[in-house]
Backbone as CSV, one residue per row, in Angstrom:
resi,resn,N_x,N_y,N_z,CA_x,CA_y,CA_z,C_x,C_y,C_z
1,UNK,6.844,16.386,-47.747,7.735,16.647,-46.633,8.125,15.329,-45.984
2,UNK,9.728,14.945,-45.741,10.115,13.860,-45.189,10.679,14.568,-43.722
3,UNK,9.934,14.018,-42.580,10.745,14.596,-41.122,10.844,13.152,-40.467
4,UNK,12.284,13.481,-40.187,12.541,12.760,-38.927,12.868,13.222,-37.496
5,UNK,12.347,12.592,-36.853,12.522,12.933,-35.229,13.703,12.382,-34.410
6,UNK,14.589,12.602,-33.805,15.170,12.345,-32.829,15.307,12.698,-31.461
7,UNK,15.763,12.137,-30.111,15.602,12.649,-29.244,15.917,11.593,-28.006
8,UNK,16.651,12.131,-26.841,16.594,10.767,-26.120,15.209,10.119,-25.764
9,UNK,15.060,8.693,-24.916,14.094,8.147,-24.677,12.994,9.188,-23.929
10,UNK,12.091,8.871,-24.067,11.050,9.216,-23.124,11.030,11.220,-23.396
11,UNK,11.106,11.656,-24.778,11.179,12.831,-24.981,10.061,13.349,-25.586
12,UNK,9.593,12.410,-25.978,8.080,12.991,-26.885,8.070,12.499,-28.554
13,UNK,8.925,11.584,-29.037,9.385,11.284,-30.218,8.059,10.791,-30.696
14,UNK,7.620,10.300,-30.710,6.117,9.102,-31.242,5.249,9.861,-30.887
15,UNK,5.027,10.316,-30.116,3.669,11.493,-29.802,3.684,12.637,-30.620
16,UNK,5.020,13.629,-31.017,4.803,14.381,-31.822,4.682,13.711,-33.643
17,UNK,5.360,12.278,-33.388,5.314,12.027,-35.066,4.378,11.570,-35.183
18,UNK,3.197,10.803,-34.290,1.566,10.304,-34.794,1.044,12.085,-35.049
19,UNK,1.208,13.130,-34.246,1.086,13.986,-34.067,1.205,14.861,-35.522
20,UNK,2.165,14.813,-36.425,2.470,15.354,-37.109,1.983,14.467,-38.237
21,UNK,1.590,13.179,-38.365,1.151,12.110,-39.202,-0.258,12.827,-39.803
22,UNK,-0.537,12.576,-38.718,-2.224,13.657,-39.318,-2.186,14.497,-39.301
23,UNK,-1.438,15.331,-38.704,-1.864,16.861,-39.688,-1.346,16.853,-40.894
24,UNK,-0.266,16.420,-41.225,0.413,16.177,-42.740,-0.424,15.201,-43.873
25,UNK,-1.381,14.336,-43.102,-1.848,13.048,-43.773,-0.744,12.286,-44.413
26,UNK,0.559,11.723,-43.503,1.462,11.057,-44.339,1.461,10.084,-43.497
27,UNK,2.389,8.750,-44.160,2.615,7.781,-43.013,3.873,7.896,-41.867
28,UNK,3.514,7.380,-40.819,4.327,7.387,-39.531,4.931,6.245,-39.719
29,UNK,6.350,6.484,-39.227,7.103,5.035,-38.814,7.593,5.145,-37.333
30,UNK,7.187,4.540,-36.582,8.039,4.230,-35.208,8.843,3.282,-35.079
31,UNK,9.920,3.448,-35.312,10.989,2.723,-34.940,11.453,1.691,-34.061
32,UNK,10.670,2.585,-32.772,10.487,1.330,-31.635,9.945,0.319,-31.809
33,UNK,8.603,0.458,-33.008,7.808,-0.855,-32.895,8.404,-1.693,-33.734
34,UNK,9.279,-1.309,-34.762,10.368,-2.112,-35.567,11.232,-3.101,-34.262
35,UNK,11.946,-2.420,-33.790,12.405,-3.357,-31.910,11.725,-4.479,-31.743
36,UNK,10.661,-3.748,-31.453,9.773,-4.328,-30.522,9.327,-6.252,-31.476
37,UNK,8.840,-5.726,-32.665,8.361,-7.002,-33.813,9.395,-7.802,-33.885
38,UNK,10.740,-7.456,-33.760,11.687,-8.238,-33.684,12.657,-8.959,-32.816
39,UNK,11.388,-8.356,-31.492,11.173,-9.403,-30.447,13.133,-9.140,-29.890
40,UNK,13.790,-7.196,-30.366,15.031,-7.010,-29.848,14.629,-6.787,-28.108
41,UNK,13.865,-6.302,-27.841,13.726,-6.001,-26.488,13.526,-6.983,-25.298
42,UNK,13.771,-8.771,-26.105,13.996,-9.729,-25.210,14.985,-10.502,-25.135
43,UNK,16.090,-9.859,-26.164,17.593,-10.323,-26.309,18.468,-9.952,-24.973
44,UNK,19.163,-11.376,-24.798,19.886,-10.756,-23.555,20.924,-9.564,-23.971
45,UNK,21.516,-9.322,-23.344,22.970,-8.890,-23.709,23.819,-9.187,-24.607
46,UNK,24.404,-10.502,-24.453,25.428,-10.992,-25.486,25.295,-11.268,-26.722
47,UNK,23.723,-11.701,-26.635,23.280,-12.356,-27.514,23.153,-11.260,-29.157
48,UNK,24.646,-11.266,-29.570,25.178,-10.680,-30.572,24.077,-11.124,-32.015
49,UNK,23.962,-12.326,-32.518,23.678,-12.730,-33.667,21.679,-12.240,-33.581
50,UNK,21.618,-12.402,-32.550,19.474,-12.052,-32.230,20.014,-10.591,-32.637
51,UNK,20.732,-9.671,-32.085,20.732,-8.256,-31.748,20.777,-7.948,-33.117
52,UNK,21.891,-8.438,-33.886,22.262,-8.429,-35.649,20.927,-8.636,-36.224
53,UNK,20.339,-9.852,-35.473,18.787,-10.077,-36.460,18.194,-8.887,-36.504
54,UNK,17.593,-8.502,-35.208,16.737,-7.255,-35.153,17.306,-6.022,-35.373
55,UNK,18.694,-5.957,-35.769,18.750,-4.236,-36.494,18.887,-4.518,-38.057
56,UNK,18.802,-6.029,-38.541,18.649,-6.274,-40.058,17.393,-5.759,-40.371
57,UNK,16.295,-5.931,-39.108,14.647,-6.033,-39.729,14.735,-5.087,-39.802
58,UNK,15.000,-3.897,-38.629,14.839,-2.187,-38.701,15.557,-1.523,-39.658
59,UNK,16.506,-2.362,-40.549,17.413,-1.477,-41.645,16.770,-1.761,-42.798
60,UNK,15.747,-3.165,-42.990,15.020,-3.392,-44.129,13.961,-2.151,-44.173
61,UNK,13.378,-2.510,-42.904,12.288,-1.585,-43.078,12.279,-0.340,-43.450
62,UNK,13.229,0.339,-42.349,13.370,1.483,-42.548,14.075,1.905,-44.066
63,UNK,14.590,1.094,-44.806,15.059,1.382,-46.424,13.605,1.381,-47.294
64,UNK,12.833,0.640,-46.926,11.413,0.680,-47.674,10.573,1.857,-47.058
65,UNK,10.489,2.351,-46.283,9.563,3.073,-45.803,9.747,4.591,-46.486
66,UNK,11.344,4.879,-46.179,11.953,5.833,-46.338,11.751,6.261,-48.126
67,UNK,11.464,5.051,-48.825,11.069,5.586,-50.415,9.914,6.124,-50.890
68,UNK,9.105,6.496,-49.855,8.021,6.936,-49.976,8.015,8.964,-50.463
69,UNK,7.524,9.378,-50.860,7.962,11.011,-51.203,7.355,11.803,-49.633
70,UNK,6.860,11.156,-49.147,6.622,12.152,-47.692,6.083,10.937,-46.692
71,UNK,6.952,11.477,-45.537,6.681,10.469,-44.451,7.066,11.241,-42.949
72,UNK,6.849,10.300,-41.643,7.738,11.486,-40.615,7.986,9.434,-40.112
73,UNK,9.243,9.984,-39.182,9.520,9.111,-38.421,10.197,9.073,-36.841
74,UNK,10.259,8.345,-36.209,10.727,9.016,-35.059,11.544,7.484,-34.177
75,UNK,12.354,7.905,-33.505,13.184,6.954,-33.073,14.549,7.385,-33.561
76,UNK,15.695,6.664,-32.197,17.143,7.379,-32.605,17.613,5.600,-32.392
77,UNK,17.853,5.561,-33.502,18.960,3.985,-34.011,19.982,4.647,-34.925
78,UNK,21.180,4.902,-34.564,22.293,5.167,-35.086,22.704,4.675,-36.067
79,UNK,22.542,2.944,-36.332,22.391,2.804,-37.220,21.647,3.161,-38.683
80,UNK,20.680,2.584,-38.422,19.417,3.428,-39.247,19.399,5.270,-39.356
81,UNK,19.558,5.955,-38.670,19.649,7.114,-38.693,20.036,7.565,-39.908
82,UNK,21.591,7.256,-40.246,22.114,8.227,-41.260,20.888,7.584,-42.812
83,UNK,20.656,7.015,-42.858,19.848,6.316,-44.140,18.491,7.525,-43.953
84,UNK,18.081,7.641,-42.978,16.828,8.686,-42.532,16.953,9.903,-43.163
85,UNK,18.186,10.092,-42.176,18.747,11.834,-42.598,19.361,11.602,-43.655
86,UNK,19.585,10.953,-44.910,19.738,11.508,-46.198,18.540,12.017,-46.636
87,UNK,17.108,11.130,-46.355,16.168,11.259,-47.420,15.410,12.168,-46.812
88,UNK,15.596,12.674,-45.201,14.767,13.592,-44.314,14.772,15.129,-45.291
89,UNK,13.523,15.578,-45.186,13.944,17.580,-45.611,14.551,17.883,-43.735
90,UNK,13.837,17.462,-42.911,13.767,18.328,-42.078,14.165,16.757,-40.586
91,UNK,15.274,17.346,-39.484,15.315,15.888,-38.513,14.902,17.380,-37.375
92,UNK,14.058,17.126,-36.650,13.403,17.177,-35.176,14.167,16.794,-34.342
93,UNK,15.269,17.589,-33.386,15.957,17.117,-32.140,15.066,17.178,-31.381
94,UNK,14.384,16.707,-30.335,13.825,16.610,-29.450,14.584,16.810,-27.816
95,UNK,15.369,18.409,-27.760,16.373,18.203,-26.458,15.719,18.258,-25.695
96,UNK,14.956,17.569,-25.195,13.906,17.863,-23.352,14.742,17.425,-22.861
97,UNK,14.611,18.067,-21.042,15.736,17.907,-20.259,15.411,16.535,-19.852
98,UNK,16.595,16.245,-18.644,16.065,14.538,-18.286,15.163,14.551,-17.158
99,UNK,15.011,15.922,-16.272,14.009,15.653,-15.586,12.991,15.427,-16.098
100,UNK,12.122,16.376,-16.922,11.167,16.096,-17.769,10.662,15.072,-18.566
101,UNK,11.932,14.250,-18.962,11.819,12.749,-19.360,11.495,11.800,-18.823
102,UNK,11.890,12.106,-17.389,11.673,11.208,-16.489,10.210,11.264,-16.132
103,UNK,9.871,12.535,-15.710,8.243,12.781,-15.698,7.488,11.797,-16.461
104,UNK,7.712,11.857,-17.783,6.958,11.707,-19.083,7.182,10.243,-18.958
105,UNK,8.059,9.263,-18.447,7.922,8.118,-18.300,7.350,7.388,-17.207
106,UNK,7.766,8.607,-16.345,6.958,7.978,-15.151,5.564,8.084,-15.082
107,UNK,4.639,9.139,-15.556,3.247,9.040,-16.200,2.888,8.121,-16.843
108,UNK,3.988,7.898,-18.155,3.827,6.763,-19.128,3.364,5.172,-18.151
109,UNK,4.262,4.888,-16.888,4.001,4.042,-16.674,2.526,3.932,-15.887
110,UNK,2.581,5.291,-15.351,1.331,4.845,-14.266,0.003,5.524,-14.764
111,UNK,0.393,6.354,-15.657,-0.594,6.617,-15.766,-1.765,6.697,-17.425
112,UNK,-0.540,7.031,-18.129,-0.975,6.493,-19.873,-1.030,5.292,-20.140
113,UNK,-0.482,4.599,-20.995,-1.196,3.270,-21.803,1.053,3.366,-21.751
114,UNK,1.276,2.112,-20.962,2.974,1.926,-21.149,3.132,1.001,-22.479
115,UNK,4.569,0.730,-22.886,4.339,-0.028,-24.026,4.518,-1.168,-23.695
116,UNK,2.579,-2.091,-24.221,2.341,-3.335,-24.019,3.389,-5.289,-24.636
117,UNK,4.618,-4.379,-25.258,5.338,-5.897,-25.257,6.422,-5.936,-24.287
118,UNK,6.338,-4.789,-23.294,6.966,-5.121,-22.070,6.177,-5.269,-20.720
119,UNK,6.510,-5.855,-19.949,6.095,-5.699,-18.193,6.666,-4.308,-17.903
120,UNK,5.411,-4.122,-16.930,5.059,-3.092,-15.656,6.671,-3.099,-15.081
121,UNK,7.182,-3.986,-14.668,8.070,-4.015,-14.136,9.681,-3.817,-14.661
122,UNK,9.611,-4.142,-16.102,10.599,-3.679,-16.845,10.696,-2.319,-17.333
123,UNK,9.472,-1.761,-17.666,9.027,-0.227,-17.389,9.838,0.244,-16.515
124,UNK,9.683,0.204,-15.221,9.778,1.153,-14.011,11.644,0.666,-13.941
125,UNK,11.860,-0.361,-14.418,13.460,-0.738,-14.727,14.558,0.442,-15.598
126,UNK,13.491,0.615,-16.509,13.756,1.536,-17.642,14.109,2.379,-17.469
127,UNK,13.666,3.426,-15.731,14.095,4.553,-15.372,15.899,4.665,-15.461
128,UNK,16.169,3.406,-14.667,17.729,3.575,-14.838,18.387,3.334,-16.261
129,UNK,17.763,3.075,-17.333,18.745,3.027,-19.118,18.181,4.084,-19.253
130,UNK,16.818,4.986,-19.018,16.804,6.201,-19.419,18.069,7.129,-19.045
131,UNK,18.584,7.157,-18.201,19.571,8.201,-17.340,20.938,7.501,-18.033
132,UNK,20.898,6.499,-18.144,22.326,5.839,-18.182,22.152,6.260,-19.797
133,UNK,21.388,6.465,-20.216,21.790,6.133,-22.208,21.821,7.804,-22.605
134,UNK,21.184,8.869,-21.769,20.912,10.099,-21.940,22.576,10.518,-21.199
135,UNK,23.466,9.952,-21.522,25.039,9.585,-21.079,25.821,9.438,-21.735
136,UNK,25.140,7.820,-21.762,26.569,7.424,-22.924,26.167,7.657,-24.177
137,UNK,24.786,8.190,-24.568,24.158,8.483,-26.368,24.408,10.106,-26.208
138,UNK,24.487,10.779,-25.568,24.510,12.044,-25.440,25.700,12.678,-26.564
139,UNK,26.599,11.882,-26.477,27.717,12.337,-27.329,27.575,12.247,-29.171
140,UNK,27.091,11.012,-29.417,26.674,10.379,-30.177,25.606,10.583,-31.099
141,UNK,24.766,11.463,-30.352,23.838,12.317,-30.877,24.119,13.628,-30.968
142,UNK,24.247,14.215,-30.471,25.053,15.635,-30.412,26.314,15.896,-31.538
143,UNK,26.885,14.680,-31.948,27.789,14.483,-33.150,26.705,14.544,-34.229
144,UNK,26.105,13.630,-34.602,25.073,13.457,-35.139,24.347,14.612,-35.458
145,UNK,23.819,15.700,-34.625,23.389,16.774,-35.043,24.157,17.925,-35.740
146,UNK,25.452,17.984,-35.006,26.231,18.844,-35.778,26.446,18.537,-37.245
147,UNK,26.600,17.247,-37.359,26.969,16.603,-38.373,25.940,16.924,-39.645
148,UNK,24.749,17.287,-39.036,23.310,17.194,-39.997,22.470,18.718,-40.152
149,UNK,23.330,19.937,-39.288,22.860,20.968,-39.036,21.930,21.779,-39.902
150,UNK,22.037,21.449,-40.966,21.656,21.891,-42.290,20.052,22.117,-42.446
151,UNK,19.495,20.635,-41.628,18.334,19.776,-41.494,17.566,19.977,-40.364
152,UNK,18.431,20.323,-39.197,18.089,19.959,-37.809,17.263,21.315,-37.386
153,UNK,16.461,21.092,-36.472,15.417,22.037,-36.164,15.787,21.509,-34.545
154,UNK,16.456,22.161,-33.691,16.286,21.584,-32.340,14.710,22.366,-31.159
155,UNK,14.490,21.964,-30.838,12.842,21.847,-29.441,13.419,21.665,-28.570
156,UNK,13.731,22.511,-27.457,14.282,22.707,-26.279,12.795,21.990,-24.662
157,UNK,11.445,22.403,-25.556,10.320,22.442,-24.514,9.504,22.327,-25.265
158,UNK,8.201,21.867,-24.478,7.179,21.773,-25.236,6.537,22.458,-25.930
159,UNK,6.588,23.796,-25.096,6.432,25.455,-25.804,6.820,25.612,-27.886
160,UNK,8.274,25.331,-27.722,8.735,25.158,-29.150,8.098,24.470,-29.483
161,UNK,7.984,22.879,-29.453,6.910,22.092,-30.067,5.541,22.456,-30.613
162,UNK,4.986,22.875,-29.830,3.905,23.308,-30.086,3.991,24.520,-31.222
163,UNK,4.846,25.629,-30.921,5.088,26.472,-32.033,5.263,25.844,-34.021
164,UNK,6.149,24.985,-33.235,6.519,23.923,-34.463,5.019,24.053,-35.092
165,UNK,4.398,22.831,-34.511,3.258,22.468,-34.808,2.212,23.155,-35.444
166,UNK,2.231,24.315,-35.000,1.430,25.646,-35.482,2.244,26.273,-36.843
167,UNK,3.605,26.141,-36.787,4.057,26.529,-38.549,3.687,25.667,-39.388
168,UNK,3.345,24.337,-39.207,3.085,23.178,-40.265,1.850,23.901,-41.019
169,UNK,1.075,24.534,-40.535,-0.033,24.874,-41.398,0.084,25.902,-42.408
């Protein structure tokens, strides 16, 4: 079984795919930490040719990972995406609302383990690209799903999730 996850930020993407890693015994890819190794999450803005670097590393990777006969992955890079959803059986929308997202980040920061190659303070920054990208990606993804319907399993709540979780067996 190849699943991929999608979903805006702060939806549950990496928690259900470590999540689904072991019960499947397959390997996980997080996407973010692809970002993160490539040191995209300290590119300014403009800085076009760094930004090019770090979606080269996440398109290598993610082309190697993806040849594996069963895997799950999770993270929404548009780029990378369509390469996913060819080789995916099954893509995981993850629609949680944005209040709930917001919850889940705002715990994340204060109260789970936040993610350590950023500051505390860029965290709690984050609240405003969460809202702003659950905006302007909203469209973009929502294309994206129609586009892939075939595949797509949408999770409205955690409730579904969990149901999910309980058919894997």
């Amino acid at each position: 079984m190849r699943i991929s996850i999608i979903g805006h930020a702060a939806s549950g993407k990496s928690t259900l795919a470590s999540t689904i890693s072991k019960k499947l015994n397959v390997p996980c890819l997080h996407i973010d930490k692809l970002w993160f190794e490539a040191d995209g999450h300290r590119l300014r803005p403009d800085d076009i040719q760094g930004k090019e670097a770090a979606r080269a590393h996440i398109k290598s990777n993610v082309e190697s990972f993806i040849q594996q006969d069963a895997w799950v992955s999770d993270g929404w890079y548009p780029r990378a995406q369509l390469l996913i959803a060819k080789r995916a059986d099954q893509i995981l929308f993850l629609d949680i609302s944005l209040f709930r997202r917001l919850l889940n980040h705002i715990r994340r920061v204060f109260i789970d383990q936040r993610h350590k190659e950023i500051t505390w303070w860029d965290e709690l920054k984050f609240i405003y690209t969460l809202i702003r990208r659950t905006y302007s990606q909203g469209p973009r993804m929502n294309e994206f799903v129609r586009g892939h319907a075939s595949k797509i399993i949408i999770l409205r709540n955690y409730k579904e999730v969990r149901r999910y979780l309980i058919s894997l067996y």
